[in-house]
C-alpha positions as CSV (number, residue, x, y, z in Angstrom):
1,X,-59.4,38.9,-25.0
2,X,-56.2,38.1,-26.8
3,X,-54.0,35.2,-25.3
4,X,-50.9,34.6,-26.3
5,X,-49.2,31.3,-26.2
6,X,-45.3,31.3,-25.2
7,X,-43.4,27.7,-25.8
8,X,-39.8,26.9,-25.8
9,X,-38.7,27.5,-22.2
10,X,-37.2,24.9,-20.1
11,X,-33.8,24.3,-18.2
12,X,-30.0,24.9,-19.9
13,X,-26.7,25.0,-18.7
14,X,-24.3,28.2,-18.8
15,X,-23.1,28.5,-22.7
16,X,-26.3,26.9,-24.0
17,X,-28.7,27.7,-26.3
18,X,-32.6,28.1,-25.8
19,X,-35.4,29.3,-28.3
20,X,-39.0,31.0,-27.4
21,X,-42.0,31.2,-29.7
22,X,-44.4,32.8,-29.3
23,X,-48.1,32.9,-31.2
24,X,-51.0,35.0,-31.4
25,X,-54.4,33.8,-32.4
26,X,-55.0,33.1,-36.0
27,X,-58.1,35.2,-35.7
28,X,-56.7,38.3,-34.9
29,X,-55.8,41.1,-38.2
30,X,-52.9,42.1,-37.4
31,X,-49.9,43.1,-35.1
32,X,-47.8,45.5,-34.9
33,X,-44.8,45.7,-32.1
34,X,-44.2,42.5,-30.6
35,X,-41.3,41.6,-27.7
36,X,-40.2,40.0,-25.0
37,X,-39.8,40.9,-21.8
38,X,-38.6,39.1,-18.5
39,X,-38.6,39.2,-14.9
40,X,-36.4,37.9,-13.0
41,X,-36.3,36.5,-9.2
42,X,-37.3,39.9,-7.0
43,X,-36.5,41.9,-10.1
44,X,-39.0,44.3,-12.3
45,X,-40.2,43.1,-15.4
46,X,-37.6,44.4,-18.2
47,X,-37.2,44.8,-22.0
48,X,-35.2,42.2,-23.5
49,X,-35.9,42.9,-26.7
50,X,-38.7,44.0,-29.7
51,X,-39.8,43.8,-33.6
52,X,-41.5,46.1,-35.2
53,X,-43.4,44.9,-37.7
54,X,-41.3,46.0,-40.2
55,X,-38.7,43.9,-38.8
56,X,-36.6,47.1,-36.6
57,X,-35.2,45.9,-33.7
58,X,-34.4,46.7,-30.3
59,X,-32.0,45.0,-27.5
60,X,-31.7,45.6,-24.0
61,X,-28.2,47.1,-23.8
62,X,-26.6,43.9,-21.9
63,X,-27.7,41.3,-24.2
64,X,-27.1,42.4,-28.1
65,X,-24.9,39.9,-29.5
66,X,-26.3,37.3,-27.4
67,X,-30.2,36.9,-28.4
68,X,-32.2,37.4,-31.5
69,X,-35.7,38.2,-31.9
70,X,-37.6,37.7,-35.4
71,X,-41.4,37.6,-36.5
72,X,-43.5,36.0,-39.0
73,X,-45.9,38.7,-40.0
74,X,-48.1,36.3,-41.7
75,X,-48.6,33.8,-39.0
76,X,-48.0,36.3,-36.4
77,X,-45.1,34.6,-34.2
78,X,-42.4,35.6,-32.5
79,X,-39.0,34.0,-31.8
80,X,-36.5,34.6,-29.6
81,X,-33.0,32.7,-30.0
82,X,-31.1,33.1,-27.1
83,X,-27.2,31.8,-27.2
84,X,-24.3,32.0,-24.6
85,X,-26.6,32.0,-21.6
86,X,-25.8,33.0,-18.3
87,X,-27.2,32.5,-15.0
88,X,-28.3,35.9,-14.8
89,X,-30.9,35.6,-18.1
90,X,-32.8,32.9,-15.7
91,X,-36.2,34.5,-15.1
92,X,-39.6,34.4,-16.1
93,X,-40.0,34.9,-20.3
94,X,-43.3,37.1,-21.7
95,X,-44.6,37.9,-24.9
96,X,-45.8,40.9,-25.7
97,X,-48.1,42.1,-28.5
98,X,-49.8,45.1,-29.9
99,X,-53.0,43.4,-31.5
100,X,-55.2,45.1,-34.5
101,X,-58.4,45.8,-32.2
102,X,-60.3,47.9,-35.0
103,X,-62.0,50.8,-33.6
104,X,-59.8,50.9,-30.7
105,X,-56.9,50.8,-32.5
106,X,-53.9,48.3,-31.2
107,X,-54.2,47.2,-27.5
108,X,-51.2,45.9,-26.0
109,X,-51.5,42.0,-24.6
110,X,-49.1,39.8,-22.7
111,X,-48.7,36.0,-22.5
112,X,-48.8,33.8,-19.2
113,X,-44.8,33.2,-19.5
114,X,-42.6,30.9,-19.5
115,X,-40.0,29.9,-17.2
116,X,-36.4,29.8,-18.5
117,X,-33.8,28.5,-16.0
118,X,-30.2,28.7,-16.0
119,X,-28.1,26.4,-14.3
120,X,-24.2,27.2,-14.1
């Protein structure tokens, strides 16, 4: 089992700024896709946004220009850098992987989360 370790959420005010990490295991090959999703109070769990491992990206419609997701291929991490936050982004943050599993190909993992709050 693969276990991804988010870090970075917290509390900050409307118009802040906030920054997630996330890590896979140093023993795992490879990844390839890797995002983040979050769900917020009574909501589904949505896309907010994803890397391929060739660094292509992809937003949720309602937040381009606002966050920024990036990898490090070689120490297989992913950021996001969220700016101009609103109330509405406050809602549980996960990390999402698709880990090298060898004969099975890649399996997709999730981390615990991490709560990001929003105050206005």
């Amino acid at each position: 089992q693969v276990q991804l370790v988010e870090s970075g959420g917290g509390l900050v005010q409307a118009g802040g700024s906030l920054r997630l990490s996330c890590a896979a295991p140093g023993s795992i090959v490879s990844t390839s896709d890797m995002g983040w999703y979050r769900q917020a109070p009574g909501k589904q769990r949505e896309l907010v946004a994803s890397i391929t491992y060739g660094g292509s990206t992809k937003y949720a419609d309602s937040l381009k220009g606002r966050f920024s997701i990036s990898r490090d291929n070689d120490k297989n991490t992913v950021n996001l850098q969220m700016h101009r936050m609103e109330p509405e982004d406050t809602g549980v943050y996960y990390c999402n992987a698709a880990v090298w599993a060898g004969v099975l190909g890649f399996m997709n993992y999730w981390g615990k989360g991490t709560l990001v709050t929003v105050s206005s």
